[in-house]
Phi, psi and omega in degrees: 000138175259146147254131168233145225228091193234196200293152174236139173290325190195171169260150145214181165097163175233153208229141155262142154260216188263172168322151157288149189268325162265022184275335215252354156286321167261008126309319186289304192319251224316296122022262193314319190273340218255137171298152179080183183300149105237143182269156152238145168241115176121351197314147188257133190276017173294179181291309197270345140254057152255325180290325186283321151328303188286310162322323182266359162269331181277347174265008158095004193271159195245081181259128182242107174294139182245171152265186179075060173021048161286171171191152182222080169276120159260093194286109197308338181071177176353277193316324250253353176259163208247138181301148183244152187283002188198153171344171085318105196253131191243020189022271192236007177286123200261331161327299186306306188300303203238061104283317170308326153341311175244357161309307199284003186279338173293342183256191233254344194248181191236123176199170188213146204259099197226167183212205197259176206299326171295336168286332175294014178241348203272161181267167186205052146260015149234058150236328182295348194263283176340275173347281196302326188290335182279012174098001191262139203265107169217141187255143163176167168312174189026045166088332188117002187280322167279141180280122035283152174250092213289139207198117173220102195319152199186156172294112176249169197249173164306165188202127154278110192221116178270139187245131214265005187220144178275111181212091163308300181309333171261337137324282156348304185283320183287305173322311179287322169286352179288340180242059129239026178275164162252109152131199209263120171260148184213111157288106152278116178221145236275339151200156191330110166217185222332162132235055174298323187287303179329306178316302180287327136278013155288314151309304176290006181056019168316158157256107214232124163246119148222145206233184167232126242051045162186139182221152185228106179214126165291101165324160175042043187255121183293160175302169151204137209278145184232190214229133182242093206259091169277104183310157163297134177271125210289325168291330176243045193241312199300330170285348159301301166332296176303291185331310187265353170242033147234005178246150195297115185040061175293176161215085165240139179248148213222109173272159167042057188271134176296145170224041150323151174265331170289004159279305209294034174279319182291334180305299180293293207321271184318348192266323177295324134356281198129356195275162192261130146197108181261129175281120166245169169030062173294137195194157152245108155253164204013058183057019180236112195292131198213162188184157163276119165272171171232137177231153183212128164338129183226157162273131204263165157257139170272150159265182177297115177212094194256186182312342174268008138269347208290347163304330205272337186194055166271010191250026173254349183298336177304299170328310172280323136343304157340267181339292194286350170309300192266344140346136141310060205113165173290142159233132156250122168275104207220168171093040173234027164314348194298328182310327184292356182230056209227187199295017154197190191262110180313310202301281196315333198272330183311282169336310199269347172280322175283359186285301166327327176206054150105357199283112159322095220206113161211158205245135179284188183282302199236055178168215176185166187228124189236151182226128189232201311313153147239158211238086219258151173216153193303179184210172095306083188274149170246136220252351175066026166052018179250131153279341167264012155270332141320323211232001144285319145299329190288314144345272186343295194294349166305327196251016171242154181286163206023214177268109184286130181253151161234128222273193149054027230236036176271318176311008189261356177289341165315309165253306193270052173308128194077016181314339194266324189300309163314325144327313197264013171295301201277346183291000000 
């Protein structure tokens, strides 16, 4: 599928996007395990978490979609999952694999984990290395650095675990086998990142201390299912966001957007920027922070962005790339190797698509240097089958003369189903 795409003069209008995606991965996990009912609302239908669905069904849970994107799990507690009769397919979800990693390393069975070609590439011995020091028997290529991931469930012991990389999925993943240890796990992490999981089981009454750069959880205390109110996600709320404070006299409010403080680094960026963004109607539901922005065109600067933000707004960076094409001044991006190893190699696809149409952009191992304004013109893009590289060239061709094409772009239903429809709200 192509998205075409051509230059627009403003945004005007106001938008809800879909749930967050990792608020709505780790409802269905937490959900499933948990004693009792839990409903979610607001929940994102997309593909990886529809993958992450199917995987806790296939694991014996009983999930029912409703409408207005409800879902209702009747929840099995700890104990309560079933050897599964067939793979686990996490399809393109890099979330799903190694959280599900580490639930299924606490149970009593044998099961194995694959995804689609991009997840057989991505790495996953450091969630697999954690594990195994907690005692868990797991198999896969190279040693486990690769998927599919063969997995036989075991008695884990407690862990002291310093994460030699700030990573919320591996967090994530040691948090869930911890609460099948008997006795106490402590995470140490080298600097902050997302805590959707941690919150949420603070709901759900785990015995849980957190502190900062550090959590503490006691096994084998059961869940309890609560009712789950999933804010609009701030990633992708952010390209809407970017779109209106570099085109001239946009105006858009954007509702019940998540504002976490371990999400907003594309927030704090742009203010650094120079961007117009007023924060409204500020609230916490289900422990979780959410608020409307209103955004307005601004003239922008380029900054800085070293390793101590890069938690904060790695899956916006493509994005931030964007941006600065239209900037005042240099932007340097430098600590984001990580991007090279996300559903493509990010830097590089970013770096070669904007180039195609005209952006002053070169890239560095762990980043990239954009010299801005540039005066962008259309292409024939390639989207690396990554949705936010996708929807991020898709920014880009608002602000380039004539039509911009983007090849594959069917990969933006992994997070954003309906991104083009939303768009076109605002044109």
């Amino acid at each position: 599928m192509e998205l075409v795409l051509e230059r627009i003069n403003k945004l005007k209008g106001d938008i809800s996007v879909p749930g967050d995606k990792s608020i709505s991965h780790r409802s269905l996990i937490l959900g499933s395990i948990a004693q009792g009912e839990t409903r979610i609302y607001n929940f994102l239908n997309s593909l990886d978490c529809l993958s992450t669905l199917e995987c806790m069904r296939t694991l014996g849970v009983e999930i029912k979609r409703g409408s207005n994107n409800s879902i209702k799990i009747k929840g099995k507690g700890l104990y309560g999952l079933e050897e599964p009769k067939d793979i686990l397919d996490v399809g393109n979800s890099g979330t799903a694999v190694r959280l599900l990693a580490g639930l299924i390393s606490g149970q009593k069975f044998y099961s194995v984990l694959n995804g689609d070609d991009s997840i057989r590439k991505r790495p996953m011995k450091r969630v697999v290395e954690p594990l195994r020091l907690m005692g868990a028997n797991i198999w896969g290529r190279e040693d486990g650095e690769l998927t599919p991931l063969s997995i036989k469930g075991s008695r884990l012991n407690p862990l002291c675990y310093t994460l030699p990389v700030a990573s919320a999925q591996v967090k994530s993943a040691l948090l869930l086998a911890g609460l099948y240890i008997k006795g106490e796990t402590v995470i140490k992490e080298p600097l902050p990142t997302r805590d959707h999981t941690e919150r949420m089981l603070k709901i759900m009454q785990a015995d849980i201390k957190i502190s900062p750069l550090e959590i503490k959880i006691r096994g084998g205390r059961e869940l309890k299912g609560t009712d789950i109110f999933v804010p609009g996600d701030i990633s992708s709320a952010a390209y809407f966001i970017i779109a209106a404070s570099m085109l001239k006299g946009s105006q858009v409010i954007i509702k019940q957007v998540g504002f976490n403080p371990t999400r907003i680094g594309i927030i704090e960026i742009l203010n650094k920027m120079g961007a117009k963004i007023d924060i409204l109607n500020y609230q916490i539901k289900s422990n979780e922070p959410r608020a409307d922005l209103k955004i307005e065109y601004s003239e922008l600067k380029g900054v800085e962005i070293g390793k101590e933000n890069i938690p904060f707004l790695i899956d916006e960076l493509p994005l931030i790339a964007v941006l600065a094409t239209q900037a005042q001044g240099e932007t340097v991006v430098s600590g984001a190797k990580e991007l090279r190893v996300k559903e493509t190699d990010r830097i590089k696809a970013i770096v070669n698509e904007l180039r195609k149409m005209g952006a002053n952009i070169k890239e560095k191992e762990d980043g990239f240097i954009v010299k801005g304004p540039s005066k962008l013109h259309s292409a024939v893009c390639n989207s690396y089958n990554d949705h936010r590289i996708a929807m991020s060239l898709a920014v880009a061709a608002l602000l380039a003369e004539g039509k911009t094409i983007i090849k594959n772009s069917e990969c933006i239903d992994i997070s954003f189903p309906g991104f083009e429809k939303t768009l076109q709200k605002l044109i």
